[in-house]
C-alpha positions as CSV (number, residue, x, y, z in Angstrom):
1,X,51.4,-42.7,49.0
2,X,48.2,-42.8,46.9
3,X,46.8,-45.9,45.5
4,X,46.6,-45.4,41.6
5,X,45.8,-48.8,41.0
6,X,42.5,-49.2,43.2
7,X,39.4,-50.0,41.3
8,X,37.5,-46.8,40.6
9,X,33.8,-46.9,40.5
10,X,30.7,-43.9,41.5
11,X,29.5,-43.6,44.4
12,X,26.0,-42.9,42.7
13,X,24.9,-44.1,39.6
14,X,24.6,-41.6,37.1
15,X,21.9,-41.6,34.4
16,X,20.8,-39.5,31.1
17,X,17.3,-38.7,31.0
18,X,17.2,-36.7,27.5
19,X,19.7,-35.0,24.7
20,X,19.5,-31.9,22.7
21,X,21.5,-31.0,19.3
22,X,20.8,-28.4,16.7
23,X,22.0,-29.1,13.2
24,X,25.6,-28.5,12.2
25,X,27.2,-27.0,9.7
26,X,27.9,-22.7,8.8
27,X,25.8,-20.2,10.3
28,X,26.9,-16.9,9.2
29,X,24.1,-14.9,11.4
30,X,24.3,-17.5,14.9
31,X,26.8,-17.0,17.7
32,X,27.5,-19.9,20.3
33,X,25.0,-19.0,21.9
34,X,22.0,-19.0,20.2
35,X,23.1,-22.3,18.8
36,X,23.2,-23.3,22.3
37,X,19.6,-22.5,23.0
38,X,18.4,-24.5,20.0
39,X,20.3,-27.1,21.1
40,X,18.8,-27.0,24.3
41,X,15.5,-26.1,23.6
42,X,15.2,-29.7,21.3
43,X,16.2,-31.3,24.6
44,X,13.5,-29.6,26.4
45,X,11.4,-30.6,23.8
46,X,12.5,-33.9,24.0
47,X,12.1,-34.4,27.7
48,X,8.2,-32.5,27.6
49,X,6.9,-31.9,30.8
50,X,8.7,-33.9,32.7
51,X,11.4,-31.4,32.6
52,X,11.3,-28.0,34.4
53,X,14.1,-25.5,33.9
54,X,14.3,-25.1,37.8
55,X,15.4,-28.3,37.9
56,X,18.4,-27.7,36.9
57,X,21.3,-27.3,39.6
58,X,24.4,-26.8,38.2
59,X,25.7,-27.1,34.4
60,X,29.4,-27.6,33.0
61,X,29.3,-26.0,29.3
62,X,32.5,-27.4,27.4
63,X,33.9,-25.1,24.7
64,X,37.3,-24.5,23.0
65,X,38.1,-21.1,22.0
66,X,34.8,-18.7,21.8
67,X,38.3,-16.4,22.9
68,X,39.7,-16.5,19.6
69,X,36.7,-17.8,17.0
70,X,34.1,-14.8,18.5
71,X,36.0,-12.7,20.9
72,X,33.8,-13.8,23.7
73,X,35.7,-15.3,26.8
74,X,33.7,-16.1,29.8
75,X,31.0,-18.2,27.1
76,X,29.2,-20.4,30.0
77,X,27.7,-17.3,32.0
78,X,26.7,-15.9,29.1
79,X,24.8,-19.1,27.6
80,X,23.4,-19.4,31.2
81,X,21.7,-16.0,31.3
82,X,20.4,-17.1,27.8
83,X,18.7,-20.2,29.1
84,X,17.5,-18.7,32.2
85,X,19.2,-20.5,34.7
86,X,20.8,-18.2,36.7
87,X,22.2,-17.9,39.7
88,X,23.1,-22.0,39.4
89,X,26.6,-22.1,39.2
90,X,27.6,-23.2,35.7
91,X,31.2,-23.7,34.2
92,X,33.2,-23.4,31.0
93,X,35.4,-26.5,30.3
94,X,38.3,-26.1,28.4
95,X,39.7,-29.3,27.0
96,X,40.5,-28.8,23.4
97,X,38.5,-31.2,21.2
98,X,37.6,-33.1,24.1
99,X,36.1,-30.1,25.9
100,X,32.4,-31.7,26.1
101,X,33.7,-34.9,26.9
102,X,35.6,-33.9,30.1
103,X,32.2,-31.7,30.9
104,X,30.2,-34.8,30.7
105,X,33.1,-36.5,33.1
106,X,33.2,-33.2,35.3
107,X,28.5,-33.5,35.2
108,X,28.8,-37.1,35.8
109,X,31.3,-36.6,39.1
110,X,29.2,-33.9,40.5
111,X,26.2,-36.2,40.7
112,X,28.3,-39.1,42.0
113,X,29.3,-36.9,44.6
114,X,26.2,-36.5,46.0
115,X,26.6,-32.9,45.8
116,X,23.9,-32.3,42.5
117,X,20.7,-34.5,41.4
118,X,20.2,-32.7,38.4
119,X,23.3,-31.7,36.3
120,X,22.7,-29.8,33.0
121,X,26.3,-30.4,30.1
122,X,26.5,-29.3,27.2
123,X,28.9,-28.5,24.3
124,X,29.2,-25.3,21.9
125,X,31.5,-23.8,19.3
126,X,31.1,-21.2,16.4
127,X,34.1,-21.8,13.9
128,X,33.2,-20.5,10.8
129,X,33.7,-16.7,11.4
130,X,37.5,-17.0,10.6
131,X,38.9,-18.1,7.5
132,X,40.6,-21.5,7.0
133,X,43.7,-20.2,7.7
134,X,42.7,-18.6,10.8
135,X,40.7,-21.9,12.0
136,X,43.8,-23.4,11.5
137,X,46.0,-21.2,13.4
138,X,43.1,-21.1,16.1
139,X,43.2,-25.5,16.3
140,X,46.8,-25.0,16.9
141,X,47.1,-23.2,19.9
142,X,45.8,-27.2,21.1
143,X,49.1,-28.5,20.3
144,X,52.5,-28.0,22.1
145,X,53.5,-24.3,20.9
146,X,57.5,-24.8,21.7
147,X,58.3,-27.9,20.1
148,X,55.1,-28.1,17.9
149,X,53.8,-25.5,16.0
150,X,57.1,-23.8,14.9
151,X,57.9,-27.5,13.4
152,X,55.0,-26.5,11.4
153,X,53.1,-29.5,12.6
154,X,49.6,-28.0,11.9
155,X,46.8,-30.6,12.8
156,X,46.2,-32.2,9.2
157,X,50.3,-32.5,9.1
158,X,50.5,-34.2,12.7
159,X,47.7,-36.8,11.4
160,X,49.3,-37.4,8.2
161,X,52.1,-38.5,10.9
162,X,50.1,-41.2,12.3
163,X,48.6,-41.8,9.2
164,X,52.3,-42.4,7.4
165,X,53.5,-44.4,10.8
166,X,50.1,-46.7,10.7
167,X,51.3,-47.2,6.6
168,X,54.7,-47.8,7.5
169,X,54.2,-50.4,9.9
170,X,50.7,-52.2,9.1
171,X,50.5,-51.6,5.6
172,X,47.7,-49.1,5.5
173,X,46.8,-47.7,2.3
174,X,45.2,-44.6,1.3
175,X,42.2,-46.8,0.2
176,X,41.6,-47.7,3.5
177,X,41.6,-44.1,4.8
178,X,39.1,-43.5,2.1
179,X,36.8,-46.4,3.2
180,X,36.4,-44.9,6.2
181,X,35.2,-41.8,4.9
182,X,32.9,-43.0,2.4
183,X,31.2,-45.4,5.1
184,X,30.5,-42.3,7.2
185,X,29.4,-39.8,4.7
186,X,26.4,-42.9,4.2
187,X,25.9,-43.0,7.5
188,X,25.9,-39.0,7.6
189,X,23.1,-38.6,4.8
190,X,20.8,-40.2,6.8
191,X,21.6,-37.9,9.7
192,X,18.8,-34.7,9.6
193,X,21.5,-33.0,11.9
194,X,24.6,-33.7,10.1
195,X,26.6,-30.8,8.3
196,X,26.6,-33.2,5.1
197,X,23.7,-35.2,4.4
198,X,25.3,-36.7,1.2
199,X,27.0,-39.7,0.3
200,X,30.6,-39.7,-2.0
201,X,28.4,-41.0,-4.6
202,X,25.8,-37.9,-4.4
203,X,29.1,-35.7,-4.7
204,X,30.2,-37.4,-8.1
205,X,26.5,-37.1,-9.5
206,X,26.7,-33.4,-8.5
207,X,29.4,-32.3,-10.1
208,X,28.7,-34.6,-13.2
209,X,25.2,-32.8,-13.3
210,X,26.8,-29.4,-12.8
211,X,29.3,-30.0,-16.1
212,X,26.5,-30.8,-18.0
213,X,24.7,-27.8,-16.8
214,X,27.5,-25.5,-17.8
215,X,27.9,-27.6,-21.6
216,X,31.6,-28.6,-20.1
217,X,32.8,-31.9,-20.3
218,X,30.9,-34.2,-18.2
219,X,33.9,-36.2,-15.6
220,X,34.1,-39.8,-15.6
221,X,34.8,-41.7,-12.0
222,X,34.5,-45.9,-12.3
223,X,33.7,-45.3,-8.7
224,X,34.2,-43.5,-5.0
225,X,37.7,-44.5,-4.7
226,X,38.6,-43.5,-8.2
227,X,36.9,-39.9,-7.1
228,X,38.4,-39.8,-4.2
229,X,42.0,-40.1,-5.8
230,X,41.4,-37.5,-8.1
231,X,43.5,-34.4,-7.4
232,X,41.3,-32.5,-8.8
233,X,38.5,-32.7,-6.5
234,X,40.4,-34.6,-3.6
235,X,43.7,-32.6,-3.3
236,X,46.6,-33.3,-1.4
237,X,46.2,-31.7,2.6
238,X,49.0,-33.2,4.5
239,X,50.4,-36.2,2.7
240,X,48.4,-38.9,2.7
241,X,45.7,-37.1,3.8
242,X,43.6,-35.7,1.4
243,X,41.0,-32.9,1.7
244,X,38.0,-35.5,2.4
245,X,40.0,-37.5,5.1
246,X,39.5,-34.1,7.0
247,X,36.8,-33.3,9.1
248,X,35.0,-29.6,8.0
249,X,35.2,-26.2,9.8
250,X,31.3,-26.3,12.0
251,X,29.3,-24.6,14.0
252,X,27.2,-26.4,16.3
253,X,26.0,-27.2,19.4
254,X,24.3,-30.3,21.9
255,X,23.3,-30.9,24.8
256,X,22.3,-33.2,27.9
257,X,20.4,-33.6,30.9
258,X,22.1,-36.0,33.2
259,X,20.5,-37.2,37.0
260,X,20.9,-39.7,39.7
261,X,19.7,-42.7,38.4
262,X,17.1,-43.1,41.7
263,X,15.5,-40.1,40.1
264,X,15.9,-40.7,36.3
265,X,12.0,-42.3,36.3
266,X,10.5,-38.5,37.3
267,X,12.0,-37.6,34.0
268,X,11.9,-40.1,31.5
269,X,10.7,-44.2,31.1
270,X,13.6,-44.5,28.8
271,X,16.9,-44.0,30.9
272,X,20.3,-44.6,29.5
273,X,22.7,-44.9,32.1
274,X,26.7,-44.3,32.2
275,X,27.9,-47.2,33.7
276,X,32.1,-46.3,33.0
277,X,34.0,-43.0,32.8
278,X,37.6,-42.9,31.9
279,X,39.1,-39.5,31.0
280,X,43.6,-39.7,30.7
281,X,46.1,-37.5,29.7
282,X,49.2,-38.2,27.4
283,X,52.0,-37.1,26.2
284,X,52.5,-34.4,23.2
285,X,53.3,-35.9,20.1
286,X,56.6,-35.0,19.8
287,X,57.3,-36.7,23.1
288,X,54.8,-39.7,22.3
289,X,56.9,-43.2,22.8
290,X,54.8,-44.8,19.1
291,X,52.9,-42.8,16.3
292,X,50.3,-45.5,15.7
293,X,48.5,-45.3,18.9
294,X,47.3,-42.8,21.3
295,X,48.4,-43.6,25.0
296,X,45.4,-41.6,26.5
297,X,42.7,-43.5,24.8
298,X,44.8,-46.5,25.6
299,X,44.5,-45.6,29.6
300,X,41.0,-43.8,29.8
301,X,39.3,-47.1,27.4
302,X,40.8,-49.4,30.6
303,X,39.5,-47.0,33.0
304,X,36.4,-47.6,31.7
305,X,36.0,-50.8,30.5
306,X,37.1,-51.3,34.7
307,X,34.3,-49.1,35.8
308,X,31.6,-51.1,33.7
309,X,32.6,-54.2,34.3
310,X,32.7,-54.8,30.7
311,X,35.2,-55.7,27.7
312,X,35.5,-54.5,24.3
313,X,33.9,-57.0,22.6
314,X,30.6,-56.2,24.8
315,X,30.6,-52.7,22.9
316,X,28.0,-53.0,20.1
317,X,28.2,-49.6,18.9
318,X,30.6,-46.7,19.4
319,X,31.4,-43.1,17.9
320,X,35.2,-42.5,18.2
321,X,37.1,-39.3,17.7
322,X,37.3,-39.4,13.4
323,X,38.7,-36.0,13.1
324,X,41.2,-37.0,10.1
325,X,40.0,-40.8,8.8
326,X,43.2,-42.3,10.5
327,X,41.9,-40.7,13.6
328,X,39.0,-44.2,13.3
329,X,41.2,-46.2,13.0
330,X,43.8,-45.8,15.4
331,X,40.9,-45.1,18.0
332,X,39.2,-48.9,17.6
333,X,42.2,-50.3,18.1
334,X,43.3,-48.4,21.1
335,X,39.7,-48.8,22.4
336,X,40.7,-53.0,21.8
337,X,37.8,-53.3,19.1
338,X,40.7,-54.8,16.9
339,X,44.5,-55.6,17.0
340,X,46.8,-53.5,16.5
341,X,47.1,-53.5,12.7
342,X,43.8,-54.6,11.9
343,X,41.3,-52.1,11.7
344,X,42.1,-51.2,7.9
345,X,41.1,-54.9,7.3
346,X,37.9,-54.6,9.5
347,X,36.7,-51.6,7.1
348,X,37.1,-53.7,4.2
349,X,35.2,-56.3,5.3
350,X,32.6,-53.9,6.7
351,X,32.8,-54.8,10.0
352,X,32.7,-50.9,11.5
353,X,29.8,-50.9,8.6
354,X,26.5,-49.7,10.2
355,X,25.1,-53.2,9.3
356,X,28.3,-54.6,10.7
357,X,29.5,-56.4,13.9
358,X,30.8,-53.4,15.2
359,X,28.9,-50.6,14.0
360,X,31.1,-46.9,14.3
361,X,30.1,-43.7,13.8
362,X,26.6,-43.9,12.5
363,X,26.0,-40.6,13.1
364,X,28.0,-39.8,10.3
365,X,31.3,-39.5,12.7
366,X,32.9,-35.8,13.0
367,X,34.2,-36.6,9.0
368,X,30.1,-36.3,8.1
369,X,28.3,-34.7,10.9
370,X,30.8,-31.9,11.5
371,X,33.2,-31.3,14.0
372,X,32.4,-27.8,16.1
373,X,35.3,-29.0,18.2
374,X,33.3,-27.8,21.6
375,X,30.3,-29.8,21.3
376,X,32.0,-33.1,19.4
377,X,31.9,-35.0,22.3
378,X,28.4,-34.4,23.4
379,X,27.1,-34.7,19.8
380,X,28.9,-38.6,20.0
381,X,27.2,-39.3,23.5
382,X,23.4,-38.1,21.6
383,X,24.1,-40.7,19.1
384,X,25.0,-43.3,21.3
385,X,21.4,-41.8,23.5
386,X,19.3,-42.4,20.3
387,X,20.8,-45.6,19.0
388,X,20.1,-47.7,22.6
389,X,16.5,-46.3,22.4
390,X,15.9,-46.6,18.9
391,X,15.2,-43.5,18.4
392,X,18.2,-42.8,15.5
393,X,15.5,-42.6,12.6
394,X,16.7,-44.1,9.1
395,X,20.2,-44.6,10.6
396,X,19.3,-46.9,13.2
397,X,20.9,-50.2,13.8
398,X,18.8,-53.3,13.4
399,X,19.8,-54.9,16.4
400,X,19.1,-55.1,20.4
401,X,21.5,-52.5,21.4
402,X,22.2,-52.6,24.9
403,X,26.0,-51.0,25.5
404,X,28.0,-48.2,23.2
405,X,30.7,-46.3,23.6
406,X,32.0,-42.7,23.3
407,X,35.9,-42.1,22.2
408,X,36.4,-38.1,22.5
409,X,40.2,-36.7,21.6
410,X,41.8,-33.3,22.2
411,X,44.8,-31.9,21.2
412,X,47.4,-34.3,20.0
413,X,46.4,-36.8,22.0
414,X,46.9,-35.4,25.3
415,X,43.3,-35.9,26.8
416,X,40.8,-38.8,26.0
417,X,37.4,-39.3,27.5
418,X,35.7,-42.5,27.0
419,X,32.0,-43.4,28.6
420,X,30.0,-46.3,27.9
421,X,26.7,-46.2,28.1
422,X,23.9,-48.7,28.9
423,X,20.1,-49.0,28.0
424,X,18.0,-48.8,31.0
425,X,19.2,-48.0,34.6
């Protein structure tokens, strides 16, 4: 019988040398990939001459549905001739929103392995060919299609779910939910790459400049959350999720470069290192044992925190899977940042803040920076990348970051990657 309880750790330290992301948001005129190439050429910009395309080995390209949003299966070849890699063998992972998560797990084991040195991941989708209604459709395939979809549960109705279960039992309130997306849309404006550079407040000004442009009367908000609760501009999605608790339709793309960390010096004097890996699977929703938590982040945060020798409270920064605004919440308490119950209070008191104990998401989260469900999880490991080496611009936290975290979810919680990440090797 196999041990499932043994302590799990790599046989070979694994290290990222440099990152790549192109800006998100709708590209009418790109496919996946040419946003993959811009993604990758900013890392090979990054990296400078350290870094030689030949150097590359092997690369695991993670990607949702380029099937159904393009009509182009078989996406990593394709990207690979692009790039000029072949013949390395290169591979599409399929994971749902946590498809570039699991391709960082699947880039990091390779290495480990001792089989590769130099693994290239990455993380690509083009959404916004379809319609919202076909996006919608397309997201659902991701959830259980017998007992599921013909409930009706579409994604924004099973996160109104957990966001009604989380109200129900810990007295969350709408307000909170909108906390969480009016801290990220901050952090998002001062993200170059993010798919909205502009705070709630910018969006009131806008439209009150825009009615006096047009002689109409000019709307009157006392402040974010009195705009946010207006139906008018905030309608109703899946009750009590409103339209801005829900991450946009994106395009996008990122990348990494990841090596054995004996070798990480011949590319870069700045190495992060990924010193945990914990990927789990759950159960569907509708066979899920609670609604307030997700049992796979739960189980792939321990493995993790195992691997690392570390705790939560050694995590000084994370980005977690903020698809819906609950979606935050529920993920830093699984992840043990708070008790159960308590992150909607830890919002208010601007703990999760960027300038806060526990900053999250200062990318701007997947609510802010966009969601191109492929290439989410890489996009929250280039944070995390920038943040430990200073390197995150006007968004950087003023502090001597040494650990963070990436949270990446798919489907309805039946996969979870998490990877903690350290400065140095």
């Amino acid at each position: 019988m196999v041990n499932t309880t043994r302590s799990r750790k790599l046989a070979r330290s694994v290290s990222i040398a440099g990152v790549g992301i192109c800006k998100f948001g709708a590209f009418p005129t790109k496919t996946s990939r040419d946003l993959f190439v811009e993604a990758f050429k900013d890392m090979q910009n990054n990296l400078g001459d350290n870094f030689n395309v030949n150097d590359i080995e092997t690369a695991y390209i993670g990607n949702y549905s380029s099937d159904l949003f393009e009509r182009q299966g078989h996406t990593a070849p394709i990207i690979a001739d692009w790039l000029g890699i072949t013949p390395v063998p290169v591979t599409r992972i399929e994971n749902a929103c946590a498809s570039s998560g699991s391709a960082v797990r699947e880039g990091i084991l390779a290495i480990a392995s001792g089989l590769y040195d130099v693994v290239l991941v990455g993380g690509v989708e083009k959404m916004t060919n379809l319609p919202t209604e076909d996006v919608t459709d397309v997201l659902a395939t991701a959830a259980d299609g017998i007992y599921e979809i013909p409930a009706g549960l579409t994604f924004p109705g099973i996160y109104g779910e957990l966001a009604k279960a989380h109200m129900d039992r810990y007295n969350t309130t709408s307000e909170h939910l909108m906390k969480v997306g009016i801290k990220n849309h901050k952090n998002g404006k001062l993200n170059p790459n993010a798919q909205f550079n502009v705070t709630i407040d910018d969006m009131i000004k806008r439209r009150q400049a825009r009615a006096q442009e047009r002689g109409q009367e000019i709307p009157e908000w006392n402040n974010e959350i009195d705009f946010l609760s207006d139906d008018s501009v905030n309608p109703m999605v899946a009750w009590p999720l409103r339209l801005f608790d829900c991450a946009p339709i994106t395009d996008g793309a990122a990348c990494l470069l990841l090596v054995s960390s004996d070798i990480a010096g011949d590319f870069t004097d700045s190495p992060v290192t990924i010193i945990g890996t914990g990927q789990a699977t759950g159960k569907a929703l509708h066979d899920s044992d609670e609604l307030t938590s997700l049992s796979a982040a739960k189980a792939a945060g321990e493995m993790a925190y195992e691997m690392a020798g570390v705790k939560p409270d050694d995590i000084q920064i994370a980005e977690v899977h903020d698809c819906f605004t609950i979606a935050e919440l529920v993920a830093t308490e699984d992840l043990g940042f708070f008790n159960p119950g308590e992150a909607p209070h830890a919002v208010d008191e601007g703990i999760t803040s960027r300038d806060g104990d526990k900053p999250i998401n200062t990318s701007g989260g997947l609510k802010s920076k966009g969601h191109p469900v492929g290439a989410s999880g890489i996009g929250q490991v280039v944070e995390i990348f920038k943040q430990l080496r200073g390197e995150a611009g006007e968004r950087q936290v003023d502090k001597d970051l040494q650990v963070g975290l990436t949270h990446n979810v798919g489907g309805t919680g039946g996969t979870c990657v998490v990877n903690i990440l350290k400065k140095g090797v």
